[in-house]
N, C-alpha and C positions, 0 to 999 in steps of 0.2 A: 538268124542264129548261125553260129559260126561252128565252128569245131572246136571241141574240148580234148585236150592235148593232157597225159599225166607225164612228166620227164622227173628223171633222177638225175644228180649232180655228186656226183664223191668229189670232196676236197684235195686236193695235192696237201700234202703235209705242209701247215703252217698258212695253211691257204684261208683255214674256215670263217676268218672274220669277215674277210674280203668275198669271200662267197656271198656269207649272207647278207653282205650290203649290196649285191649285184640284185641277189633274190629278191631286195624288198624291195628295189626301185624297177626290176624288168618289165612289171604290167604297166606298171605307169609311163614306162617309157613307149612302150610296143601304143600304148590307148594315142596317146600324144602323135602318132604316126597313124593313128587311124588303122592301126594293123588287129588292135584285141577290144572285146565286147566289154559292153560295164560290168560284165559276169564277175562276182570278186572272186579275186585268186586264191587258193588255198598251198598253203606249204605245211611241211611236216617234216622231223629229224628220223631216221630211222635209229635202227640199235650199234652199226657200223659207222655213223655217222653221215650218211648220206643225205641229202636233204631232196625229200620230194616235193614236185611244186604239180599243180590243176589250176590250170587255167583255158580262157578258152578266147582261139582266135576270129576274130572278123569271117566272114565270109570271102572266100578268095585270098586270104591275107597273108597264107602259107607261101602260096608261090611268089607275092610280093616280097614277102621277107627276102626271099633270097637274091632279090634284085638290090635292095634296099641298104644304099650306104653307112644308115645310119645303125640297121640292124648287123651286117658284118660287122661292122665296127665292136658293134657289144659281144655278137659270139666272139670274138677274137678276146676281149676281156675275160670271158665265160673261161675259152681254151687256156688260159695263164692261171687259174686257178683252181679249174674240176676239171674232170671227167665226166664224161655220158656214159651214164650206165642203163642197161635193160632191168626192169623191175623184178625179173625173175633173179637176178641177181641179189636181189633182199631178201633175206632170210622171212622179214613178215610175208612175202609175197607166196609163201607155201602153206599161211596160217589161211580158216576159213574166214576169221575175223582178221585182218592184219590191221593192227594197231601202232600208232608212231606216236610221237612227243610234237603238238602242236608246235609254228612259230609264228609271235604274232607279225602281222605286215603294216 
């Protein structure tokens, strides 16, 4: 078992298609690298637009990332079209139930 990661992604304007084709190809890129578990990923739209993703990395696979050319490579794609945001920044993140708009992958 690895670690289960939840990130947020707000869209740069004009950004959101491109987002979400990054989102729906990342676990599969990251498994191909040997870096994320068969754990299936989970995404969600928030009310702002943000899009949350759960997924969950490899064992050790965290510190790999950051060595790993093929992973800079993609956050740098990531950095052209979101931002990282803290989830406390979602408005659902102050609900007891916080509810989003599934997306499927």
């Amino acid at each position: 078992m690895g670690d289960i990661v939840i990130v947020g992604y707000r869209p740069k304007p004009g950004c959101e298609a491109a987002l979400l084709n990054l989102v729906r190809t990342h676990v599969s890129e990251l498994r191909a690298l040997g870096l994320a578990t068969d754990r299936p990923p989970v995404a969600m739209t928030a009310q702002d637009g943000t899009i949350v993703e759960v997924f969950e990395w490899a064992t050790g696979a965290i510190a790999k990332a950051h060595e790993n050319p093929d992973v800079l490579a993609m956050w740098g794609r990531y950095a052209q079209v979101c931002d990282y945001v803290p989830l406390r920044e979602l408005p659902e993140a102050a609900q007891m139930f916080a509810q989003f708009v599934p997306i499927d992958l």
